[in-house]
C-alpha positions in Angstrom: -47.8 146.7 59.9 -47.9 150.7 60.3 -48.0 151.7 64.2 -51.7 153.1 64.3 -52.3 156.0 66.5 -56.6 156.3 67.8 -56.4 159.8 68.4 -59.2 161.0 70.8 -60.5 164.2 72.0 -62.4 164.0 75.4 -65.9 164.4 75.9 -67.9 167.3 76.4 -68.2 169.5 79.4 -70.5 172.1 81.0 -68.0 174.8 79.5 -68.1 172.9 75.9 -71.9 173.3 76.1 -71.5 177.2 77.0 -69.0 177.8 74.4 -66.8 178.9 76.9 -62.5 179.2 76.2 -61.2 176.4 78.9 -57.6 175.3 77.8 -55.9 175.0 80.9 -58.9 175.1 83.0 -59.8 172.0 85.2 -63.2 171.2 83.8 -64.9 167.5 84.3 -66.9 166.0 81.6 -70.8 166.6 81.8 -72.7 163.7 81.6 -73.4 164.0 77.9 -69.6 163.9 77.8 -69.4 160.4 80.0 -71.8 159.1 77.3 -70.0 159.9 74.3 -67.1 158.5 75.8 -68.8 154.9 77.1 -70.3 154.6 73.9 -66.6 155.2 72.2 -64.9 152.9 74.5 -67.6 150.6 73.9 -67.1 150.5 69.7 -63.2 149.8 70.4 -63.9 146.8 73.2 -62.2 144.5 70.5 -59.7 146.7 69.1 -56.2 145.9 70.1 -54.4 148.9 71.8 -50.7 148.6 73.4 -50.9 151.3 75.7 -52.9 154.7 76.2 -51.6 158.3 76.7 -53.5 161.5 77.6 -53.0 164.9 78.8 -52.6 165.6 82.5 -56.3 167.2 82.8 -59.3 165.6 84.7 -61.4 165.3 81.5 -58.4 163.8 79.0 -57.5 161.5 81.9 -61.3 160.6 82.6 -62.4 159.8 79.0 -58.7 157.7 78.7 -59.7 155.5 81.9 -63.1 155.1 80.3 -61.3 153.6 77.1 -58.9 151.9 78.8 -60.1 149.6 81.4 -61.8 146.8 78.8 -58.4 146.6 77.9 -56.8 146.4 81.4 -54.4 149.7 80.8 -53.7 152.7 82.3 -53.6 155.8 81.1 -49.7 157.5 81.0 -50.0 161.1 81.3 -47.9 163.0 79.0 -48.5 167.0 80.1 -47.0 168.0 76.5 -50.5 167.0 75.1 -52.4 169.4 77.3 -54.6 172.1 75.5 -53.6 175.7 74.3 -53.7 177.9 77.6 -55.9 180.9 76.5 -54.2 183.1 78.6 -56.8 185.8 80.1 -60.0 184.6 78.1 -59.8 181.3 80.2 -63.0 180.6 81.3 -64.9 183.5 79.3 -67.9 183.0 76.4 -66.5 183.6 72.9 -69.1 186.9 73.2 -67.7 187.8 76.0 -64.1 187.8 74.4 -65.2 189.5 71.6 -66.4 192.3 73.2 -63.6 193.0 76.0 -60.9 192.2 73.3 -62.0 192.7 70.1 -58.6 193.3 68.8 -56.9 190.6 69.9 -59.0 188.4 69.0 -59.5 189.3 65.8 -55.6 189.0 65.4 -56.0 185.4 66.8 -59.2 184.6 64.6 -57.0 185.5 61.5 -53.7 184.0 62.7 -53.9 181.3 65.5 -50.5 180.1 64.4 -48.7 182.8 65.6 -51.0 184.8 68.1 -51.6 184.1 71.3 -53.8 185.6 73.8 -52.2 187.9 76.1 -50.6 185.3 78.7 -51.9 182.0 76.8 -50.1 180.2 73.9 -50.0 180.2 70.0 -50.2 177.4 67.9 -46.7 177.2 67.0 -46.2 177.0 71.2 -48.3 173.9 71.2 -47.0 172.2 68.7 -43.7 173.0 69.8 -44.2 170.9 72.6 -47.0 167.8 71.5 -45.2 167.1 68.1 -42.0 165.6 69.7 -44.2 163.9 72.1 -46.4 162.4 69.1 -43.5 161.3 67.8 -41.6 159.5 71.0 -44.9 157.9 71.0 -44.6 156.4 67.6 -41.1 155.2 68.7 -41.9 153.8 71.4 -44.6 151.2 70.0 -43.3 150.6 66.5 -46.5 148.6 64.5 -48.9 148.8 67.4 -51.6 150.2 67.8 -52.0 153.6 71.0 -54.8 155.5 71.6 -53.9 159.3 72.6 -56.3 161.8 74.5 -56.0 165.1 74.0 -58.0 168.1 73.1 -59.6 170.0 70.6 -57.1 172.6 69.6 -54.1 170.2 70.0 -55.3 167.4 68.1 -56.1 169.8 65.1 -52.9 171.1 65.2 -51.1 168.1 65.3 -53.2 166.3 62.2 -52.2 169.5 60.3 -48.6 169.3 61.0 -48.5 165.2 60.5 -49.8 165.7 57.1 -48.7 169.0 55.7 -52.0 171.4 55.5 -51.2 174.8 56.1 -51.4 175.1 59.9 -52.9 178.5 60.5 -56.2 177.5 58.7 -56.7 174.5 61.3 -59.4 176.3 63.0 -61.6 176.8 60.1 -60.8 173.7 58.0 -60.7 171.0 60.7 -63.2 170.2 63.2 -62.9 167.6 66.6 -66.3 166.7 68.3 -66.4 166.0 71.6 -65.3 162.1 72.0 -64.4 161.7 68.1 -62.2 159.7 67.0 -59.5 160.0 64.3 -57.2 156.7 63.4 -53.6 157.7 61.8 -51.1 155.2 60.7 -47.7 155.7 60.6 -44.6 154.3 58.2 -41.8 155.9 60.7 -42.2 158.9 62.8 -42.8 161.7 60.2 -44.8 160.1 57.5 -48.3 159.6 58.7 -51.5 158.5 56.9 -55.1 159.5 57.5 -57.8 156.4 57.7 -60.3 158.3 60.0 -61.2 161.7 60.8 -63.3 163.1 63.6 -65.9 159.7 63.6 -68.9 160.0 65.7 -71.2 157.2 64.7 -70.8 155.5 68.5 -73.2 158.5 69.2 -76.5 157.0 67.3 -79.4 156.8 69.5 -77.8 159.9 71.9 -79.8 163.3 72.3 -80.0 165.8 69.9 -77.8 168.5 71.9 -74.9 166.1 72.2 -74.3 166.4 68.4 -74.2 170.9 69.3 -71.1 171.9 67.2 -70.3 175.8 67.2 -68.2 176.9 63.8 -65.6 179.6 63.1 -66.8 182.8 61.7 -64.8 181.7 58.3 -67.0 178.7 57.8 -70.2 180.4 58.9 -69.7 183.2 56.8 -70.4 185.9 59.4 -68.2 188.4 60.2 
């Protein structure tokens, strides 16, 4: 049996609905957020899970408590799975970036690997620190199954890494929804298979908005 890793980003917030850069920011999840997470921890009631992990923030830690009490765990906080700190856009619309530092983040927008924001963190940073953690992880619970909350930009990071896509495209080729779930299995530590990507179905019946996804200029075409 491979260990199997649920790997979770948290629900929405307010800031998630405003398109707004919040990496390190404390943020809570909106209510939207709340129910795409019930609903999620609600689909894996029956699902066998070992032990739960999540980053240190209110709305990783929230959404992992949501999952994890049907099963009686609590979440471990590992802060090596926190988001990429954005540095001085923290906290500002993606207009709003774009127009008091249009050349940094165009920089970023073409290489998110490498650049960072003025006082926040690159790619390579993040995964710097969540790979090794990812991988104690998958140590530590040999052919069981963990769920791991994290966020947005982390998560795409790591699935790039674990499974050898180019890593400065994971912006524009890979996309998280609030509360989706991913599901990779894993014969040892390094060598990691994809069974699900970024599912959402536990959101049927929601409102419209909660399904609001904004995509990279590169997909959209704009420039």
């Amino acid at each position: 049996m491979p260990t199997r890793i649920y790997l979770v980003r948290h629900g929405a917030t307010v800031l998630t609905e405003e398109d707004r850069f919040a990496g390190a920011s404390e943020v809570p999840l909106s209510e939207d957020g709340r129910r795409q997470v019930v609903a999620l921890a609600e689909r894996l009631r029956c699902d066998t899970l070992d032990a739960v992990y999540a980053s240190p923030l209110g709305r990783t830690m929230e959404t992992a408590r949501l999952i994890a009490t049907p099963h009686g765990l609590e979440p471990r906080q590992e802060p090596d799975l926190r988001e990429i700190d954005y540095g001085r856009w923290e906290g500002l619309t993606r207009d709003e970036v774009e127009r008091n530092f249009a050349d940094e983040y165009e920089a970023w927008q073409e290489d998110p690997l490498t650049v960072a924001p003025e006082g926040g963190e690159s790619g390579i940073q993040v995964l710097a620190r969540a790979l090794p953690v990812m991988r104690r992880i998958v140590q530590r619970h040999r052919h069981r199954s963990v769920l791991i909350v994290s966020h947005k930009g982390t998560n795409r990071l790591l699935i790039s890494s674990l499974l050898g896509f180019d890593a400065r495209g994971y912006r524009d080729r890979l996309d998280q929804s609030p509360a989706g779930l991913t599901i990779l299995d894993f014969a040892t530590e390094v060598r990691a298979r994809l069974r699900l990507f970024n599912d959402v179905s536990h959101y049927e019946g929601m409102p419209a908005r909660v399904f609001q996804r904004r995509l990279s200029r590169w997909w959209s075409g704009s420039t």
